[in-house]
C-alpha positions in Angstrom: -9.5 -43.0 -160.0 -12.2 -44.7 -157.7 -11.2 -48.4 -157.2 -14.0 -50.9 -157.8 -15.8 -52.0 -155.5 -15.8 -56.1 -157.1 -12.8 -57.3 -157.5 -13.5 -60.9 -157.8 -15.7 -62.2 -161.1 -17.8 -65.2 -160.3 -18.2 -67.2 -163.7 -21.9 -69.0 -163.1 -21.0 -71.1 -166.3 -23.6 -74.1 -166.9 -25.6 -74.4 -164.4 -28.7 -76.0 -165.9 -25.8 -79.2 -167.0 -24.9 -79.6 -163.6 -26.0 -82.8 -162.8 -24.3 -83.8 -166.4 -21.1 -82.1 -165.0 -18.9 -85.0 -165.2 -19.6 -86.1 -168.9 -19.2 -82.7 -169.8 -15.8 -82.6 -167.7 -14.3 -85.5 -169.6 -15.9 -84.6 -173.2 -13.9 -80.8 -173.1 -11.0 -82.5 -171.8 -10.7 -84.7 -174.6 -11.6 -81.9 -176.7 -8.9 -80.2 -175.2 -6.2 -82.5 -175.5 -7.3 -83.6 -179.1 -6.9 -80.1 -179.9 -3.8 -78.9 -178.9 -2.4 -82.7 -180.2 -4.1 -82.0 -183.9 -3.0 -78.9 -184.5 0.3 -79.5 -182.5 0.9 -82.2 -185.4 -0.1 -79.7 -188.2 2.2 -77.1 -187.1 5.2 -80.2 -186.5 4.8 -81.3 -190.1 4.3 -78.1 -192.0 7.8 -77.1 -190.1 9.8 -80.2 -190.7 8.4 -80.7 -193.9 10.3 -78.8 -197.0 7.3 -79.8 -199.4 5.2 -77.4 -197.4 7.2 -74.6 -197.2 5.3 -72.5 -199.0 2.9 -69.5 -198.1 -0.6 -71.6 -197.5 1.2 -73.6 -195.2 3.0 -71.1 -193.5 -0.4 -68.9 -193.3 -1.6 -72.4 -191.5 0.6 -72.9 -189.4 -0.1 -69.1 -187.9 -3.7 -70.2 -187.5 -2.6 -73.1 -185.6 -1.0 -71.2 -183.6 -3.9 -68.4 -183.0 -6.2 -72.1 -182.2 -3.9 -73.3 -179.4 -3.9 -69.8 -178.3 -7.4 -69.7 -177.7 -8.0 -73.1 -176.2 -5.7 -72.5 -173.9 -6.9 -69.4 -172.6 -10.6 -71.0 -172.3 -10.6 -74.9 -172.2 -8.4 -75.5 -168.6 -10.6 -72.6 -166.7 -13.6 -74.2 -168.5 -13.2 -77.6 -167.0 -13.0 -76.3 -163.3 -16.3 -73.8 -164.3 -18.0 -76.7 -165.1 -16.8 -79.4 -162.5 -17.3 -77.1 -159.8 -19.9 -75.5 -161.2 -18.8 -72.4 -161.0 -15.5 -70.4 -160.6 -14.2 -67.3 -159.7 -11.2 -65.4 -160.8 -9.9 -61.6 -159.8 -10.2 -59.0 -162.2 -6.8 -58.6 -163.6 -7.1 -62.4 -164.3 -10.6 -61.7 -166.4 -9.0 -58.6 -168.5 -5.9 -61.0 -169.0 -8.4 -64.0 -170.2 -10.4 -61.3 -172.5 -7.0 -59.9 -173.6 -5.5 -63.2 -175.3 -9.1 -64.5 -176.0 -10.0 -61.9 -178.2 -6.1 -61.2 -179.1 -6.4 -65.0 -180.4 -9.8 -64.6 -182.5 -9.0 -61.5 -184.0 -6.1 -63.1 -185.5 -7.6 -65.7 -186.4 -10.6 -63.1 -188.3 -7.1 -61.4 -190.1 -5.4 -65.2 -190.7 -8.3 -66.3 -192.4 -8.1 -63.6 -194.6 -5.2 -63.1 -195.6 -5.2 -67.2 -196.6 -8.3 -66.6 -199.1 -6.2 -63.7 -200.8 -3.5 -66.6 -200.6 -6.1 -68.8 -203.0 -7.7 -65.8 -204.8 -3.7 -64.7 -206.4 -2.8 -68.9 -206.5 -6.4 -69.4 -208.3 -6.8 -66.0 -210.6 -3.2 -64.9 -211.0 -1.3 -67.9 -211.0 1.5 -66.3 -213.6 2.3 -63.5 -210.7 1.6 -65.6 -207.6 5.2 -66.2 -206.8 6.0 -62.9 -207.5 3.7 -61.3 -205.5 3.3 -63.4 -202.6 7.2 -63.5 -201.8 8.8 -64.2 -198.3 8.6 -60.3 -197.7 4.9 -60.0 -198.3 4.1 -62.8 -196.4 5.8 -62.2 -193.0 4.7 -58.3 -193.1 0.8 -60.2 -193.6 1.6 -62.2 -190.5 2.9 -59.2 -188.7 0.3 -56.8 -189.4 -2.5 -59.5 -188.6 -1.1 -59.9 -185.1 -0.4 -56.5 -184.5 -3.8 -55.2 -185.6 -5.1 -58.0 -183.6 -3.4 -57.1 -180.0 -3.7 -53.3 -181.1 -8.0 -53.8 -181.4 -8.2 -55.9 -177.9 -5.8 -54.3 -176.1 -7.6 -50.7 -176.6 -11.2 -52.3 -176.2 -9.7 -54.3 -172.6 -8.0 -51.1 -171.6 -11.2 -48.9 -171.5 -13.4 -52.0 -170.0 -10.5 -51.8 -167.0 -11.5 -48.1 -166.3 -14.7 -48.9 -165.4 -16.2 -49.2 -161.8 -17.9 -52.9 -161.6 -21.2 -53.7 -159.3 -22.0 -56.4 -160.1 -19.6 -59.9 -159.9 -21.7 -63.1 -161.2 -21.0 -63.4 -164.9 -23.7 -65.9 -166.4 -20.9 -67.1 -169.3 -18.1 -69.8 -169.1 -14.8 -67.4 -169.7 -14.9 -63.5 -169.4 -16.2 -62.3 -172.5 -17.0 -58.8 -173.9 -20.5 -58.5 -173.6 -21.1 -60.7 -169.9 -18.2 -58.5 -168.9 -19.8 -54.7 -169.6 -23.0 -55.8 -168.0 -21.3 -55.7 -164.6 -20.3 -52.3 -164.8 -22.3 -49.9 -162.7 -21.8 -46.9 -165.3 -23.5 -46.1 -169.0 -21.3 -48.2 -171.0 -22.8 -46.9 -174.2 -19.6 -45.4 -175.3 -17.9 -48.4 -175.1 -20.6 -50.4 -176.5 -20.4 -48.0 -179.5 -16.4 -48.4 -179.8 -16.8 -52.3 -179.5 -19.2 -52.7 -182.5 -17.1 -50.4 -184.5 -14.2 -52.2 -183.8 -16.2 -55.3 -184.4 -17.7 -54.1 -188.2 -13.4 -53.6 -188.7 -12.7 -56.7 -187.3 -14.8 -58.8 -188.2 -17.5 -57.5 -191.3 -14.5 -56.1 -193.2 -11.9 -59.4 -193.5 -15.8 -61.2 -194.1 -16.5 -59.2 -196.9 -12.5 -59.7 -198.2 -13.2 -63.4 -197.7 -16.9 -63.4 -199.7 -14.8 -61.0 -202.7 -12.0 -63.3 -202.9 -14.2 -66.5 -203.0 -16.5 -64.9 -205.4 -13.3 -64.7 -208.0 -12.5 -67.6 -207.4 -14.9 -69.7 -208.2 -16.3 -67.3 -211.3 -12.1 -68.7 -212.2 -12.6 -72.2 -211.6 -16.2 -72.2 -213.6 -14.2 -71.1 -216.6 -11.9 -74.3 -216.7 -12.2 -76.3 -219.4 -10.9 -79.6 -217.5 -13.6 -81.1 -214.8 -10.6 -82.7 -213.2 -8.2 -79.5 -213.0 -11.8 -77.4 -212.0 -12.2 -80.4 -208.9 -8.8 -80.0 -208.1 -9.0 -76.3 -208.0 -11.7 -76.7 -206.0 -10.0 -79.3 -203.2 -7.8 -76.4 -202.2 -10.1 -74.1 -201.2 -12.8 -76.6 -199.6 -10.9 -77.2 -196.1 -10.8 -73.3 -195.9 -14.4 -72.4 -196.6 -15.9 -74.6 -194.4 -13.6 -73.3 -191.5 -14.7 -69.9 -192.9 -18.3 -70.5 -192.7 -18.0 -72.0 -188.7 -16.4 -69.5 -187.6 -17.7 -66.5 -189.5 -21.2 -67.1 -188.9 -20.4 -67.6 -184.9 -18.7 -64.2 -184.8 -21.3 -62.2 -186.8 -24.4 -64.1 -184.1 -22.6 -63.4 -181.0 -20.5 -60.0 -181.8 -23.0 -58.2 -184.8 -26.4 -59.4 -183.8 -28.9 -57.2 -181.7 -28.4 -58.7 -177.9 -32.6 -58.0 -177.7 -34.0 -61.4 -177.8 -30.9 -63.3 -177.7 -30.8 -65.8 -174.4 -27.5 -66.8 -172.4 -27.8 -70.2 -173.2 -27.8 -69.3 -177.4 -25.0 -67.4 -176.8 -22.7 -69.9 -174.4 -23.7 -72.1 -177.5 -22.2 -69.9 -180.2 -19.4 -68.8 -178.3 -18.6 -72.7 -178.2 -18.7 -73.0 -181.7 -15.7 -70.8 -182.3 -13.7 -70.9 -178.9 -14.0 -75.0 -178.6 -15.6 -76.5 -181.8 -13.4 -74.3 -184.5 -10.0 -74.9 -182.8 -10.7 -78.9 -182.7 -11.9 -79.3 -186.5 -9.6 -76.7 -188.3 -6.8 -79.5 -188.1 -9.2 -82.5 -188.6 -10.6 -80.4 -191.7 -7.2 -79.7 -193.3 -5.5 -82.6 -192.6 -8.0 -84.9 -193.8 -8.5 -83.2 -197.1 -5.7 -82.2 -198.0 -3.0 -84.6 -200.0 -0.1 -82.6 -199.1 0.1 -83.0 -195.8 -1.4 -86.3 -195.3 2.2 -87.7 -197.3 4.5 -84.9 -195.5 2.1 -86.8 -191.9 3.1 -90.2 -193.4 6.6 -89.6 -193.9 7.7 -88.0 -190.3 5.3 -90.0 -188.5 
């Protein structure tokens, strides 16, 4: 196989914010370290705590886990893109960015699914919802959400890796799919085609689960008689809809929108939204609306 002629990847990042570089230095580094500290303090008190030992916490905690995933991989490169406006890695180091970026997301696309089936069984079946969503059922949902999610990236990074590259300035802030193929010197509409198939799978499908399950749900909670056990009912599934809408609606603009029209700054903005903005607020949002683990917070801390 021909070796590539690039084998460095020059991230150009933001270079219209440059002479804001600083500001926007310390703002993702607080971002970053509020991050990982939030949902390092969800995942603390959902595992010492035996009161949230159950599957919505445990289906949590994964997410957490998927978040610190994916702010690692693009927050610490991030900060020297921006304060040196610019950076450069090799190419191995971009797949293995793209790899646990998109290994991370996709996870979190599955995750976020398989927590509104969580409230659609707790919401409309709550007579069978300890029956069916046992220990069993959901460590093989965990399971099969991270498998399926390293399975998906790690065939669409393996076939990127294949190609011969010509071009090395990528006008993004991490190495992601799209910036990435438009480097390559060949006709990368095979790849483009297994990409948005991969994407409808990934992405539309768990949507479409999510928009099902909610729309049970709440035709449920609109046949309670009690306005205070319909509110209630409601709480528990507010924190996760509004995470579902963020991220969702990033996803479907940057991944299942036609790239015809659509400028590199819109997109650096989108992809922000669910690499940098979604990993901060998902703890804010579920810690500060939910009772639970407020008092299980209040009582290790």
């Amino acid at each position: 196989m021909e070796r590539n002629n690039v084998t460095t990847i020059h991230l150009l990042g933001f270079p219209e914010l440059h002479r804001f570089r600083i500001a926007l230095f310390l703002f993702l580094l607080i971002t970053y370290l509020t991050t990982i500290s939030g949902n390092l303090m969800v995942l603390i008190v959902v595992s010492f705590s035996k009161n949230l030992h159950c599957p919505m916490y445990f289906f949590l905690s994964q997410l957490t886990i998927s978040d610190i995933m994916t702010t690692s991989d693009i927050i610490p490169n991030m900060l020297l893109v921006v304060l040196n406006n610019g950076s450069s890695m090799s190419i191995p180091q971009c797949f293995t960015q793209l790899l646990f970026f998109g290994s991370s997301e996709a996870a979190e696309c599955f995750l976020l699914t398989v927590m509104s089936y969580d409230r659609y069984l707790a919401i409309c079946h709550p007579l069978y919802y300890d029956s069916i969503m046992n220990n069993i059922l959901c460590l093989k949902l965990i399971v099969i959400s991270w498998t399926l999610a390293f399975a998906v990236t790690s065939t669409i990074t393996v076939s990127i890796s294949q190609f011969q590259f010509c071009r090395s300035g990528v006008d993004h802030f991490f190495c992601d799919l799209d910036p990435v193929l438009q480097l390559s010197c060949f006709d990368i509409w095979r790849v483009k085609l297994m990409c948005t198939i991969f994407s409808f799978l990934g992405i539309l499908c768990p949507f479409l689960i999510v928009v099902v399950s909610y729309a049970y749900i709440v035709h449920t909670i609109l046949r309670i008689q009690s306005i205070s056990h319909r509110q209630k009912a409601f709480s528990t599934c507010g924190s996760h809809l509004t995470v579902v809408s963020i991220f969702y609606g990033a996803l479907v603009s940057v991944y299942l929108s036609p790239d015809k029209g659509k400028s590199s700054a819109l997109h650096k903005v989108l992809s922000m939204l669910y690499s940098v903005l979604t990993p901060l607020i998902n703890p804010i949002i579920y810690s500060l609306r939910n009772k639970d683990i407020k008092e299980a917070f209040a009582k290790i801390f």
